[in-house]
C-alpha positions in Angstrom: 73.8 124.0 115.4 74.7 121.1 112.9 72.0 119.4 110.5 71.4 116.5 112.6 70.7 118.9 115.4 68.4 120.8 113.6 66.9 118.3 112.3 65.7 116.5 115.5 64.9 119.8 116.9 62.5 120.4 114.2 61.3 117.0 114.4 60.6 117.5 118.6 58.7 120.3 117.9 56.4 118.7 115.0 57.1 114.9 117.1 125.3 89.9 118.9 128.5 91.2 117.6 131.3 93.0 119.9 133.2 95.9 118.5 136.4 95.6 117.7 138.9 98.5 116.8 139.1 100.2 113.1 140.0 97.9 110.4 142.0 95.5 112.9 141.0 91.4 113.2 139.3 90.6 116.4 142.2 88.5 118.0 140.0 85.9 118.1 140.0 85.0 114.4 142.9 83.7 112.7 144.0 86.1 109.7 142.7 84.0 107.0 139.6 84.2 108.1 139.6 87.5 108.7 140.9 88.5 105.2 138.3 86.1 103.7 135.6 88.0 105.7 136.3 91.6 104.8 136.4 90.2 101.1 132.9 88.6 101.6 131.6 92.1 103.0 133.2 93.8 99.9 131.4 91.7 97.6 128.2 92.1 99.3 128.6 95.9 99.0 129.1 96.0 95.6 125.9 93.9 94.7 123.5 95.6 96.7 124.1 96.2 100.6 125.2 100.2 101.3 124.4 100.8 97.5 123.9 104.4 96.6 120.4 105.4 95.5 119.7 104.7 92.1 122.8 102.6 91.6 122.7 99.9 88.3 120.8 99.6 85.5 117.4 101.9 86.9 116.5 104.5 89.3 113.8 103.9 91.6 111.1 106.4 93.2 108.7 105.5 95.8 105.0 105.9 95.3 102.8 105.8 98.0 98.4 106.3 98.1 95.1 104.8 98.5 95.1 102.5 95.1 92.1 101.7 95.4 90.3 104.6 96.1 88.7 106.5 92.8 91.2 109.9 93.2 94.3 107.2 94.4 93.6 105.0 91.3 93.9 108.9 88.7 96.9 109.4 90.6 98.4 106.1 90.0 97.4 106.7 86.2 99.3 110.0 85.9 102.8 108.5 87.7 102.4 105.5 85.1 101.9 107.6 81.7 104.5 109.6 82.8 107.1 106.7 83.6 106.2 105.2 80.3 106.6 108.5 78.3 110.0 108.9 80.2 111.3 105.4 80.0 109.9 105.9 75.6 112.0 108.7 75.9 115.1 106.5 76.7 114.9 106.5 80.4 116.0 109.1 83.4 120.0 109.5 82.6 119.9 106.8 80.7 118.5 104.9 83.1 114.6 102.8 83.0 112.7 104.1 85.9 110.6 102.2 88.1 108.0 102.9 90.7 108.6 100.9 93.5 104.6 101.2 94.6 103.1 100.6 98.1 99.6 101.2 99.2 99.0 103.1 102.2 95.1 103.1 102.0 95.1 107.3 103.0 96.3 105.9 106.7 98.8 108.0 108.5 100.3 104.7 110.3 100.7 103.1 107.1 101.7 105.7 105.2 104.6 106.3 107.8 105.4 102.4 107.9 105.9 103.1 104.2 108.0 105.6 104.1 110.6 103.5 106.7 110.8 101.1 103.8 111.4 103.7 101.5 114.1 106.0 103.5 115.8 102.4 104.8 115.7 100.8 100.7 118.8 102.5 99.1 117.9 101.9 95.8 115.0 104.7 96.0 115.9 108.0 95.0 112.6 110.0 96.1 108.9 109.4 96.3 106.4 110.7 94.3 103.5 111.0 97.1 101.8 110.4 99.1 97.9 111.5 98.4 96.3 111.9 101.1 96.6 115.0 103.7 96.8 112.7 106.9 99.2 110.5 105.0 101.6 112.8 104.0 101.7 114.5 107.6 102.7 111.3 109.1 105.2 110.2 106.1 106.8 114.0 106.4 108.6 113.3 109.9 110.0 109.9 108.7 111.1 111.5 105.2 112.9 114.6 107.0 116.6 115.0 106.4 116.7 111.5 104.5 114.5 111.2 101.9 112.7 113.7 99.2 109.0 113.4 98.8 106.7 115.1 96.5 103.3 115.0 97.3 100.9 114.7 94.7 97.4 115.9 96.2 97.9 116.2 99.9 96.7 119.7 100.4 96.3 120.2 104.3 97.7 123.3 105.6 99.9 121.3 108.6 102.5 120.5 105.7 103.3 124.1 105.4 106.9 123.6 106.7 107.1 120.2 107.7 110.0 119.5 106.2 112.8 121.1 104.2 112.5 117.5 102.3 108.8 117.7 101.5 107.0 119.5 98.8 104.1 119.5 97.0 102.5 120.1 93.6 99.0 121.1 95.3 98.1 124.7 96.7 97.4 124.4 100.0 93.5 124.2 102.0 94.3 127.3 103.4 93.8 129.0 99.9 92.0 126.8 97.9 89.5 127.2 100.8 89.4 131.1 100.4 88.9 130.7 96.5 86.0 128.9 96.9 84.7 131.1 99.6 85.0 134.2 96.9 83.8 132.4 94.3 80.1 131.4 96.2 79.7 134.8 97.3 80.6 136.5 93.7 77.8 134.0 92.7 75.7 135.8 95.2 75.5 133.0 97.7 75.0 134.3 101.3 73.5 131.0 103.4 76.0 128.4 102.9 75.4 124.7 105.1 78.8 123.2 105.6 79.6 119.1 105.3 83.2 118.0 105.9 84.6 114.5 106.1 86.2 114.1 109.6 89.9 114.1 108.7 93.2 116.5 108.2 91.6 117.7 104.4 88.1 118.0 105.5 89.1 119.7 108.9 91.9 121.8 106.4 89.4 123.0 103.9 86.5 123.4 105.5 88.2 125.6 108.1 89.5 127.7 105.3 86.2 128.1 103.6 84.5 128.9 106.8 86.8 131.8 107.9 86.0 133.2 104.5 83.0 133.1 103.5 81.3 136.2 104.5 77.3 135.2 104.6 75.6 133.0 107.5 76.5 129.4 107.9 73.3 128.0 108.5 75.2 124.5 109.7 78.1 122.4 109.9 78.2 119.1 110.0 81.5 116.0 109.9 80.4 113.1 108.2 82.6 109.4 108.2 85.1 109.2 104.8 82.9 106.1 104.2 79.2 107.0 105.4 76.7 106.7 103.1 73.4 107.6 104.8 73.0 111.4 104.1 69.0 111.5 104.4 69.0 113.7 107.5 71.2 115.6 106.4 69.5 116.4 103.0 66.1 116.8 104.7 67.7 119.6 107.1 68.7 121.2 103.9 65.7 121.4 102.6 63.7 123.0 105.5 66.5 125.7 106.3 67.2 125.9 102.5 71.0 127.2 102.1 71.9 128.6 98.9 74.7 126.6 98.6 75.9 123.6 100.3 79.8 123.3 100.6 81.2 120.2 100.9 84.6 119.1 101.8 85.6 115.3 100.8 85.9 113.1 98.5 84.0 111.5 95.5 82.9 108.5 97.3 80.9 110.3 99.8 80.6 113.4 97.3 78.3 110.7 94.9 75.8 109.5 97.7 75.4 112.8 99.1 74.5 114.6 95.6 72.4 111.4 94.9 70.4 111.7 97.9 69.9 115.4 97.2 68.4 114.4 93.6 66.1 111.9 95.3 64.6 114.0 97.8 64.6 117.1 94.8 66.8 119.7 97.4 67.3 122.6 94.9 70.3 124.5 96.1 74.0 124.8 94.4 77.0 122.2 95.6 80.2 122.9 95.3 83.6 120.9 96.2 87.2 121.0 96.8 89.8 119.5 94.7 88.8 116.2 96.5 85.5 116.2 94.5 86.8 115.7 90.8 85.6 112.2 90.5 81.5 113.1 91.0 81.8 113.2 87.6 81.8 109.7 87.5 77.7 109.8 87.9 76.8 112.0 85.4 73.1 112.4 86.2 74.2 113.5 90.0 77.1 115.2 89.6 74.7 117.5 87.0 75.3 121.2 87.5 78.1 121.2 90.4 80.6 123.2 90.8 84.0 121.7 92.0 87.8 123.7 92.8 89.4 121.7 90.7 93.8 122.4 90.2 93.3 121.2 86.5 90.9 120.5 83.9 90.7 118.9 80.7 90.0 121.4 78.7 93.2 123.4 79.7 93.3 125.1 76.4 97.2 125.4 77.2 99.6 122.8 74.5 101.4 121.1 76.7 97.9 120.4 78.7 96.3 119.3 75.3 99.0 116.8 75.2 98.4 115.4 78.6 95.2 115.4 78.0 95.5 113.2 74.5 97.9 111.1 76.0 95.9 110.4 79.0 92.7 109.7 76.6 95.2 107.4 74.4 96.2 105.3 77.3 93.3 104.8 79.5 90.5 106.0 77.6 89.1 108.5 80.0 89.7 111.9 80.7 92.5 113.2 83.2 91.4 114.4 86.5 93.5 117.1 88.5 94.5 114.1 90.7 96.4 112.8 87.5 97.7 115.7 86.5 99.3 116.7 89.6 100.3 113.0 89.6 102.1 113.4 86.5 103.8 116.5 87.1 105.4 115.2 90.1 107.3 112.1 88.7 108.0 114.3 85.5 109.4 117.0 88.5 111.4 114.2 89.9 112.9 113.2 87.0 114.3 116.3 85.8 115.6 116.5 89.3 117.6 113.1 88.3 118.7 114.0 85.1 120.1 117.2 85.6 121.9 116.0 89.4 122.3 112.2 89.3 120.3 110.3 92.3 121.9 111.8 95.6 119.4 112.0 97.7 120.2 115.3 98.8 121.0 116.6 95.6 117.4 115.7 94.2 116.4 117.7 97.4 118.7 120.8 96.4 117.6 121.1 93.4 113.7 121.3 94.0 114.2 124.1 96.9 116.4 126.4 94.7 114.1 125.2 91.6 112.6 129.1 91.8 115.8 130.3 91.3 115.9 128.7 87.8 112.4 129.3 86.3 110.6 126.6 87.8 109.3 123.3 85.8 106.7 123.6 83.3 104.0 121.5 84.3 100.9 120.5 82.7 99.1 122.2 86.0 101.1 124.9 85.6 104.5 126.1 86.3 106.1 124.6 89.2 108.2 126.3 92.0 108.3 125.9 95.8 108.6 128.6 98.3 111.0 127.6 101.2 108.0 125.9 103.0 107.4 123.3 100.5 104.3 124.8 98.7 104.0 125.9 96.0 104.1 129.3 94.1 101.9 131.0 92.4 99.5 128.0 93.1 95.4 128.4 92.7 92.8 126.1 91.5 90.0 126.2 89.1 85.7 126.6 89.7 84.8 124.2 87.3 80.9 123.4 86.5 80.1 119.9 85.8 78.2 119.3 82.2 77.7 116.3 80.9 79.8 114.0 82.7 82.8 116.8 82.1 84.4 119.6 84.1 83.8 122.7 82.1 85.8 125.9 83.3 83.4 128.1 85.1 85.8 130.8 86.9 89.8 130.9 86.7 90.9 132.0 89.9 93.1 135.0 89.9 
């Protein structure tokens, strides 16, 4: 039974070119037009047309999310500090980088429109992206075979071998949502009410969580990416009382739901996926939540207290994990450029046998990708909202 089921239950109750062969003139020009021709094509080749990636002064990467968007926007922050902190540094290969950067607004058909503008423009050497789950699923078949892509924050489990030329900085839904499941019940949680925006990270997650989380799921409920009426769903909550509600979306619809729940006073714990790092944004709300969160400011780690410092220095707000991972996937793709020049399938290469070497030390973490494209190693963080901040609550083993 979902909520709005309940709900109303309750409510009844109480109320044109031919070919011509090799490198020989079509008969049909004279020779000196012909010679004059193939020394026009030359010239175009060498000033842009069948370029290699990253050829002249700059190498390119693709960047591709929802820039708008809250989480889109921190993830457009992190690529940008660390671009400026590279180019600072005197550039990739001696080389200024630039982020050729497209919106895809978290749709799968624009996202994949993107990424044939990327694969087809031969000055980009990779892309750092995309966001979104949905995205990234329909950019991943385009990218395949031509194109690395590193996605920043798409976590749905249907990546998981996608592509030899895909990876991703994010653990995937199908663990973060067991972490969270373990977490609620080591907080003694046994009746959990389930809301999920209706798309390949809600679906991901809340699957996860729900196949792991060993108390009674008192309901279950998709909700729009964009809805902002969540009064029935808040009242159902309140007459079967859960002791935690899990939610898997995003800070827009994270905010109105948790303001809601102050409104109607619904005492119960909430507690998010990755996707709900921005609630912070409404302090008084967000009060008290807990949130899975792949990185946190106050990473007592140096090189995260760097981030961190830099991030405050530049925009004047704290880093999210959308940022983070942001970050760590340009500074990934750099390194990739630096150490084997901007073949395309070089940069490739050298992220799949990047294990085999160490990994990348990242401000999330160390980075290194099992032959699927995830990550190693990879968890996330129960954070605990205070104060507008999110305050470690329970590192993840």
């Amino acid at each position: 039974m979902t909520a709005i089921e309940g709900r109303r239950a309750t409510q009844h109750a109480s109320t044109h070119c031919a070919p011509h062969d090799g490198d020989r003139a079509p008969c049909s020009l004279p020779r000196a037009r012909y010679a004059a021709g193939t020394l026009l094509l030359l010239l175009i080749a060498a000033t842009g047309c069948g370029r290699r990636a990253g050829a002249g002064g700059e190498v390119v990467f693709g960047a591709a999310g929802p820039w708008t968007a809250g989480y889109g926007q921190m993830n457009k922050r992190g690529m940008d500090l660390a671009v400026a902190e590279l180019n600072a540094a005197g550039g990739v290969g001696g080389r200024t980088l630039r982020l050729l950067a497209r919106d895809d607004e978290g749709s799968g058909a624009k996202a994949a429109a993107i990424a044939q503008e990327f694969v087809a423009d031969p000055s980009v050497v990779a892309v750092v992206g995309h966001v979104n789950s949905g995205a990234m699923v329909a950019a991943a078949r385009i990218y395949d075979g031509r194109l690395t892509a590193v996605a920043t924050t798409a976590t749905s489990p249907d990546l998981t071998g996608i592509s030899s030329w895909v990876f991703r900085t994010i653990s995937s839904d199908s663990t973060n949502g067991l972490d969270i499941a373990r977490f609620a019940r080591r907080l003694g949680r046994t009746r959990a009410a389930i809301l999920y925006e209706n798309n390949s990270y809600g679906r991901g997650l809340t699957e996860s969580f729900r196949r792991n989380f060993d108390g009674e799921v008192v309901s279950i409920d998709p909700i729009a990416e964009d809805a902002t009426d969540f009064e029935p769903y808040v009242a159902y909550f309140k007459e079967r009382a859960p002791d935690i509600v899990f939610v898997a979306g995003t800070e827009r619809s994270g905010i109105g739901l948790l303001r809601e729940a102050r409104r109607q006073r619904l005492r119960t714990d909430f507690v998010g996926g990755d996707g709900w790092a921005g609630v912070v944004a409404d302090t008084v709300a967000a009060e008290g939540v807990y949130v899975g969160s792949p990185f946190t400011a106050e990473d007592p780690r140096p090189e995260a207290r760097r981030f961190v410092a830099a991030f405050r220095d530049r925009y004047h707000l704290d880093p999210d994990g959308n940022a983070a991972l942001a970050y760590d996937a340009t500074m990934l793709l750099a390194k990739a450029v630096s150490e084997r020049g901007t073949d395309r399938a070089a940069v490739r290469d050298f992220l799949a046998t990047l294990a085999d070497r160490g990994g990348h030390a990242g401000v999330t973490g160390p980075i290194r990708f099992h032959a699927s494209g995830d990550p190693l190693g990879r968890g996330i963080v129960m954070t605990r909202v205070r104060r507008g901040a999110l305050l470690v609550a329970e590192r993840t083993p």
